[in-house]
TORGUPA-246886 format. One record per atom (N, C-alpha, C): residue in one letter; x, y, z. Coordinates in nm, 3 decimals, padded with zeros to 5 digits. Atoms other than C-alpha are relative to their C-alpha. Layout:
residues N
{code=a, u=X, v=Y, w=Z};
...
END
This chain:
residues 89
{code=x, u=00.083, v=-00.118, w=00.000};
{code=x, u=00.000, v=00.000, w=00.000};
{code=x, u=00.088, v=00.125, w=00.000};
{code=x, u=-00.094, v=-00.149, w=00.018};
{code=x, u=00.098, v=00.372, w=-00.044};
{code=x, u=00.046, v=00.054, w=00.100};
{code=x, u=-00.015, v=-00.052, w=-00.124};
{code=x, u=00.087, v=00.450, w=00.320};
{code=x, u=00.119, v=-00.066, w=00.061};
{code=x, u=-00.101, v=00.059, w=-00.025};
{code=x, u=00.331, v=00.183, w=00.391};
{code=x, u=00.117, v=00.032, w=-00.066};
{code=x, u=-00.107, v=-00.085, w=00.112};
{code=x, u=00.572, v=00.311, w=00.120};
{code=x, u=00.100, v=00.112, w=00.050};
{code=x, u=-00.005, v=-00.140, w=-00.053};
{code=x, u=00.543, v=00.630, w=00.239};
{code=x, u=00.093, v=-00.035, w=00.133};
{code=x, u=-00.099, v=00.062, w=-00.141};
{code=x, u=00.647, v=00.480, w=00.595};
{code=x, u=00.116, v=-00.041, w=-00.009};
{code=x, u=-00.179, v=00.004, w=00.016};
{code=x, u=00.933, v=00.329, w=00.494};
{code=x, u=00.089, v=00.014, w=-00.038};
{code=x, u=-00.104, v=-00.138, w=00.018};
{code=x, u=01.068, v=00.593, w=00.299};
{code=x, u=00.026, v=00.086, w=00.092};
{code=x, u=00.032, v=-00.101, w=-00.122};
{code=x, u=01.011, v=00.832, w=00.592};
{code=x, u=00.146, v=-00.103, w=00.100};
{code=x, u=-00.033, v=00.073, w=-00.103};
{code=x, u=01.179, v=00.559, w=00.836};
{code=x, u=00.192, v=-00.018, w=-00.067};
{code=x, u=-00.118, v=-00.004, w=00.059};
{code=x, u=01.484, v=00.496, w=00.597};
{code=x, u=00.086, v=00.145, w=-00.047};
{code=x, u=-00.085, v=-00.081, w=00.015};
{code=x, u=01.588, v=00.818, w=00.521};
{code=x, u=00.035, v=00.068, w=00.139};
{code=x, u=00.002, v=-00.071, w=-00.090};
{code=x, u=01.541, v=00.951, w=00.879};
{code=x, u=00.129, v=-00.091, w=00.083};
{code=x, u=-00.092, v=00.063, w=-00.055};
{code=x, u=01.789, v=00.646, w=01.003};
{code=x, u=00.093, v=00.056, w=-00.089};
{code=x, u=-00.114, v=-00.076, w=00.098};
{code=x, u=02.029, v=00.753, w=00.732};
{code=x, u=00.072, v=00.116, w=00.027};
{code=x, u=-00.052, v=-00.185, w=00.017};
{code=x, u=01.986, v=01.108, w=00.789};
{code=x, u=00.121, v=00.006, w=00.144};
{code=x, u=-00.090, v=-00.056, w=-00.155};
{code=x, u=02.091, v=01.067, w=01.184};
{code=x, u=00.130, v=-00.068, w=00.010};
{code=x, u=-00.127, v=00.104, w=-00.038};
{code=x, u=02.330, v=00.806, w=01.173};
{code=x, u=00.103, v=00.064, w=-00.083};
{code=x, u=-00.131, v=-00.105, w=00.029};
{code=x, u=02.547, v=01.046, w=00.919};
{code=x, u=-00.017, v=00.094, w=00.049};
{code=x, u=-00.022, v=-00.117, w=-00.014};
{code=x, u=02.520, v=01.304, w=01.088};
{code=x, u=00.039, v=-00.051, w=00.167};
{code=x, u=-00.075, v=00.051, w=-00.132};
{code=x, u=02.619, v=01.094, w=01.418};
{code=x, u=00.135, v=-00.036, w=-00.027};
{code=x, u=-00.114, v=00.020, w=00.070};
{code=x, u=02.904, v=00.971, w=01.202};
{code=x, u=00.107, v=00.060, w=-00.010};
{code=x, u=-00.063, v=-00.088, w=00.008};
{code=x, u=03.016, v=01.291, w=01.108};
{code=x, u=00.033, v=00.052, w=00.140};
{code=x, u=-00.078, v=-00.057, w=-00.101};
{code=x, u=03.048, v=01.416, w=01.424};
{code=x, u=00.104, v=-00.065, w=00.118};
{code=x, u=-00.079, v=00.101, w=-00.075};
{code=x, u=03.190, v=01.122, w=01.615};
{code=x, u=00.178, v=-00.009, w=-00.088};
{code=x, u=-00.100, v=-00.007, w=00.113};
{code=x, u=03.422, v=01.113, w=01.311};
{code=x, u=00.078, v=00.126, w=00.038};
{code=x, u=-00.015, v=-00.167, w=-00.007};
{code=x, u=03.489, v=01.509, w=01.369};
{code=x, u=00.084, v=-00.031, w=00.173};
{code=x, u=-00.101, v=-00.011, w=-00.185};
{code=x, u=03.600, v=01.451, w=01.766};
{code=x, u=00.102, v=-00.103, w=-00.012};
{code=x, u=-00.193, v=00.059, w=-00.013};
{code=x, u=03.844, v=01.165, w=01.718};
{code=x, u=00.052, v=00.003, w=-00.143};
{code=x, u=-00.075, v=-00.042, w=00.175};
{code=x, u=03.962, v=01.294, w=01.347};
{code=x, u=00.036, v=-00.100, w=-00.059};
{code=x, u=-00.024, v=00.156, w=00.044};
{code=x, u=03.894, v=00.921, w=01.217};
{code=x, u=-00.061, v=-00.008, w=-00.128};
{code=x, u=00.104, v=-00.028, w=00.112};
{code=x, u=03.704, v=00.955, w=00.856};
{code=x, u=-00.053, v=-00.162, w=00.045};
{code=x, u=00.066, v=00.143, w=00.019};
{code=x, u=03.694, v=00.581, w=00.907};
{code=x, u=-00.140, v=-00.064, w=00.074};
{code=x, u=00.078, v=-00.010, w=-00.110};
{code=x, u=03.443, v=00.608, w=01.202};
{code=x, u=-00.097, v=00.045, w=-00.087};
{code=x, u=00.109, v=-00.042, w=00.077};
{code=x, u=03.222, v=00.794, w=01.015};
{code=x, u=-00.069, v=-00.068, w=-00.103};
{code=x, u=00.028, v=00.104, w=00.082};
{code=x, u=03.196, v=00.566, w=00.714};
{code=x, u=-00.054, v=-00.163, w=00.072};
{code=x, u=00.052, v=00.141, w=-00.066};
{code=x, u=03.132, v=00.279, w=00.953};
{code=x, u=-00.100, v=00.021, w=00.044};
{code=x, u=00.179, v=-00.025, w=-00.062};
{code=x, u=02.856, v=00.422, w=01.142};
{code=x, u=-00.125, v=00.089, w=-00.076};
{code=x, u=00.095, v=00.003, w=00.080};
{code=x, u=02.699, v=00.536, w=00.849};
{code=x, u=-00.044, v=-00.137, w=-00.065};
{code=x, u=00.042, v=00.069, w=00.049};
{code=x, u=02.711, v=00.204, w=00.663};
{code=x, u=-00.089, v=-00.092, w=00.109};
{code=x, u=00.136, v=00.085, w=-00.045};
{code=x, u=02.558, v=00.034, w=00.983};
{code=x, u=-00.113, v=00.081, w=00.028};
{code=x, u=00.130, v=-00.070, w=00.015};
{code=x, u=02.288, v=00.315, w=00.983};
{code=x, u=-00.073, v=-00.032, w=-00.173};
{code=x, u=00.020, v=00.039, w=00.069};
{code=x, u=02.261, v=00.177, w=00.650};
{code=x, u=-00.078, v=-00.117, w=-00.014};
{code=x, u=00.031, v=00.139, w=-00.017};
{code=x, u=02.217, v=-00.151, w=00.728};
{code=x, u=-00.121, v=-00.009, w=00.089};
{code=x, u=00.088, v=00.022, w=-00.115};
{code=x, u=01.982, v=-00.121, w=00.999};
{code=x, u=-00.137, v=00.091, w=-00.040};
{code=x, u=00.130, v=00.012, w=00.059};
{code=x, u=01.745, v=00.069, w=00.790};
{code=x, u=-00.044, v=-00.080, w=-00.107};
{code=x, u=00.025, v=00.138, w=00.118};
{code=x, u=01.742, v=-00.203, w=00.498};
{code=x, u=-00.039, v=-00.083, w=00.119};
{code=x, u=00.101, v=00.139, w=-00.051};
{code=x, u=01.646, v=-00.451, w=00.765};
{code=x, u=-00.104, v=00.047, w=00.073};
{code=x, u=00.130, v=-00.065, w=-00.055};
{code=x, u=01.365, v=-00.214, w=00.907};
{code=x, u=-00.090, v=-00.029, w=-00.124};
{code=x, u=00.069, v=-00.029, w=00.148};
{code=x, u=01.206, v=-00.121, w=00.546};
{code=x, u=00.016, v=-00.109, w=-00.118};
{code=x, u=-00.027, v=00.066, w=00.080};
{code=x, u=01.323, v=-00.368, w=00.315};
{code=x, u=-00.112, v=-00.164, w=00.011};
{code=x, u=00.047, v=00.085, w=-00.023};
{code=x, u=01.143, v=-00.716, w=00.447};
{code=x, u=-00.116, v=00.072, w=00.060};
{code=x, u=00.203, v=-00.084, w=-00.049};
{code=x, u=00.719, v=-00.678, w=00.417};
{code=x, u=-00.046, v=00.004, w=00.163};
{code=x, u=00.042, v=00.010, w=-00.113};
{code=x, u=00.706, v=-00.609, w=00.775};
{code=x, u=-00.170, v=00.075, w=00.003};
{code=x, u=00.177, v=-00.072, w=-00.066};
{code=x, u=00.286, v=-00.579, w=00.941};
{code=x, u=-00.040, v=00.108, w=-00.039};
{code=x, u=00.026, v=-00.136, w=00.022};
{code=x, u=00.361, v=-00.245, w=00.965};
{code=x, u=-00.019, v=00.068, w=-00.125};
{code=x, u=-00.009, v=-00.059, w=00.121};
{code=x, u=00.373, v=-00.184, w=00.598};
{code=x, u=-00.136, v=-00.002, w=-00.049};
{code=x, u=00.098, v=00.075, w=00.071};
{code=x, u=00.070, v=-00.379, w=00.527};
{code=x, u=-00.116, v=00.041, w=00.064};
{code=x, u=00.104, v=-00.028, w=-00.061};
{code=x, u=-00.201, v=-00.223, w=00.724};
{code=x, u=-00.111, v=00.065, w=-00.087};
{code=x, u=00.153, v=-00.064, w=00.118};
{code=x, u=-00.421, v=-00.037, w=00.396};
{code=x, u=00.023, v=-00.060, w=-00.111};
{code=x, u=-00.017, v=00.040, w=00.168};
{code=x, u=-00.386, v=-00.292, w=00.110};
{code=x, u=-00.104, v=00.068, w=-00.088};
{code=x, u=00.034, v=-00.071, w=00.152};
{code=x, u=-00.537, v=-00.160, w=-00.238};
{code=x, u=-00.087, v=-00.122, w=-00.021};
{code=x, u=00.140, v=00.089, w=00.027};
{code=x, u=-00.906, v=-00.296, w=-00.324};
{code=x, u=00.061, v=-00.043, w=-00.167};
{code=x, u=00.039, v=00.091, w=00.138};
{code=x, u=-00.840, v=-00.496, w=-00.647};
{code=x, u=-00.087, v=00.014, w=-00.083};
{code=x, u=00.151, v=00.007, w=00.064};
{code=x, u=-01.098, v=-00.516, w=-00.924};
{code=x, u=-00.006, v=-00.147, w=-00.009};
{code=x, u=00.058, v=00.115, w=-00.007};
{code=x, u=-01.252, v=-00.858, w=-00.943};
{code=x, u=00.053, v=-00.059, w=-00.150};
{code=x, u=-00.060, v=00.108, w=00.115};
{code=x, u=-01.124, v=-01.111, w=-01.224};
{code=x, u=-00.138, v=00.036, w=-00.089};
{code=x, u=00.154, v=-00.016, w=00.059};
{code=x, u=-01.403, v=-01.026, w=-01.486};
{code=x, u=-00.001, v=-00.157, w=-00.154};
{code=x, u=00.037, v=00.084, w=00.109};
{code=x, u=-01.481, v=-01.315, w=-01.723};
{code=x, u=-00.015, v=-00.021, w=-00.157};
{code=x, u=00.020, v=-00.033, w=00.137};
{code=x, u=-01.415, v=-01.303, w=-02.120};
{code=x, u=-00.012, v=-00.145, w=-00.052};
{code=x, u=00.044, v=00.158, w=00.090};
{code=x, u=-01.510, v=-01.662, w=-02.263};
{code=x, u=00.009, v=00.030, w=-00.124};
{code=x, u=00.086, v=00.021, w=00.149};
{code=x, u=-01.670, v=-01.513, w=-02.588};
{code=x, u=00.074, v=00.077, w=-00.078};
{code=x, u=-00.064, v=-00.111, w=00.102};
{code=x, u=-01.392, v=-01.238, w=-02.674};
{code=x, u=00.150, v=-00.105, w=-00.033};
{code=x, u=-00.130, v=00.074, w=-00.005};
{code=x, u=-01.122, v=-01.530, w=-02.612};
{code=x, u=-00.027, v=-00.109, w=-00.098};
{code=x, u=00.092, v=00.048, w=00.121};
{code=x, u=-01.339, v=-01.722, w=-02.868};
{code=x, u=00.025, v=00.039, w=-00.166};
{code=x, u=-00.031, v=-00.098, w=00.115};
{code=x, u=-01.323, v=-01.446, w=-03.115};
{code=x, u=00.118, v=-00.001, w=-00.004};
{code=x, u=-00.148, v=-00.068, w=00.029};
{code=x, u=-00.960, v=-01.376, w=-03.084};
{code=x, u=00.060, v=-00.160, w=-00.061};
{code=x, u=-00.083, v=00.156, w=00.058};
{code=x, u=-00.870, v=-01.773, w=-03.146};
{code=x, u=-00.058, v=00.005, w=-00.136};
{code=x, u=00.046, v=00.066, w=00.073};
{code=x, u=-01.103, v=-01.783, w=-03.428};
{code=x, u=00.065, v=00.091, w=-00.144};
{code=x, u=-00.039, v=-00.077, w=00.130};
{code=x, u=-00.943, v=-01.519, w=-03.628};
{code=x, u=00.109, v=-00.087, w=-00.038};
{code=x, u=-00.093, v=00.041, w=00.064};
{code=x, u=-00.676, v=-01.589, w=-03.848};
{code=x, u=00.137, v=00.108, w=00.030};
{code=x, u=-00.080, v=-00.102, w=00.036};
{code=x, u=-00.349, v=-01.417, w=-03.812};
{code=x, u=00.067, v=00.057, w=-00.111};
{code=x, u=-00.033, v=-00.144, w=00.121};
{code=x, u=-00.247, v=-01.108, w=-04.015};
{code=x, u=00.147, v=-00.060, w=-00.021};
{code=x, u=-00.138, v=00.022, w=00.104};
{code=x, u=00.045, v=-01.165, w=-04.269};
{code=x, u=00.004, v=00.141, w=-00.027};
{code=x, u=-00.060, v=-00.136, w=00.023};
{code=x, u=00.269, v=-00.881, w=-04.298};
{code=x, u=00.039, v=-00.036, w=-00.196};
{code=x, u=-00.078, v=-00.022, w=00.123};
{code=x, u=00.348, v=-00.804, w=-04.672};
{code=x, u=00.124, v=00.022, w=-00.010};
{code=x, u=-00.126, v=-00.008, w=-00.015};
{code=x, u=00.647, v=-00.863, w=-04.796};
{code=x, u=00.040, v=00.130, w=-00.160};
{code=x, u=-00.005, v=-00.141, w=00.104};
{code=x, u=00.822, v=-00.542, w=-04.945};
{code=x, u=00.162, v=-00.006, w=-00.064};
END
């Protein structure tokens, strides 16, 4: 559903957003770039396994379907034709 979508875009960028910007600054006090890159990729990681697998939470307003509608007599017609030959040029 769209609402779920919505959610776990919202949820994934907001882990993203903090965890670099926890990165950066942890990174920034012991002057490590490498720190930073690490605790962004597991703010990475840890929103892919929030958002990524159909968790409940996603699934709470599924989308009404339309009903399978029945063509017997047009699937009839379409076998009974003949197929079109392209001219050859």
């Amino acid at each position: 559903d769209y609402k779920g979508q919505k959610l776990a875009e919202q949820i994934f960028q907001g882990i993203i957003l903090v965890s670099a910007i926890i990165g950066f600054i942890y990174g920034y006090i012991t002057e490590q770039f490498g720190w930073t890159v690490y605790i962004v990729m597991a703010g990475f990681a840890l929103s892919c396994l929030l958002t990524l697998p159909p968790w409940p939470m996603y699934r709470r307003n599924p989308l009404k379907w339309l009903p399978v509608q029945e063509s017997g007599a047009e699937d009839k017609k379409a076998a009974d034709r003949k197929p079109k030959r392209h001219a050859k040029s």
